[in-house]
C-alpha positions in Angstrom: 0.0 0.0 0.0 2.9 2.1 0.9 4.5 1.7 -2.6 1.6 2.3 -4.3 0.6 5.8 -2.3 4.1 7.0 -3.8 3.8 5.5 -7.1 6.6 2.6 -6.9 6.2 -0.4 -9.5 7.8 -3.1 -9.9 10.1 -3.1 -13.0 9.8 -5.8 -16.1 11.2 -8.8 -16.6 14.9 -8.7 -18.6 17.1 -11.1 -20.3 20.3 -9.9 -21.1 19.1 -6.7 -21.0 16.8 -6.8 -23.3 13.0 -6.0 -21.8 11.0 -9.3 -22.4 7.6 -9.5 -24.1 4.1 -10.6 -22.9 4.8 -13.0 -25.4 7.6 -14.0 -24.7 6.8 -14.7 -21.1 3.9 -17.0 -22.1 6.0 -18.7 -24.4 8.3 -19.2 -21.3 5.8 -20.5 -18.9 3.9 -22.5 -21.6 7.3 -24.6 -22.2 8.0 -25.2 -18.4 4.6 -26.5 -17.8 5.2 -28.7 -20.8 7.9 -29.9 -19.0 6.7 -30.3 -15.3 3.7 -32.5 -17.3 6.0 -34.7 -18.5 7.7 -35.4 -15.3 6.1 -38.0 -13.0 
């Protein structure tokens, strides 16, 4: 609540400095959960 009174956010994700994408991230998490499925 504090943060938000004074306006903080939180910054986005990066990769090697480069800002990643919605996209990107979904790709990201679509491929892990791919993953975590195949595991028993």
């Amino acid at each position: 609540a504090l943060a938000r009174k004074h306006g903080f956010t939180l910054a986005g994700f990066r990769s090697f400095e480069r800002a990643l994408t919605p996209e990107e991230i979904a790709g990201i998490r679509e491929r892990a959960a791919r993953r975590l499925a195949g595991k028993t």
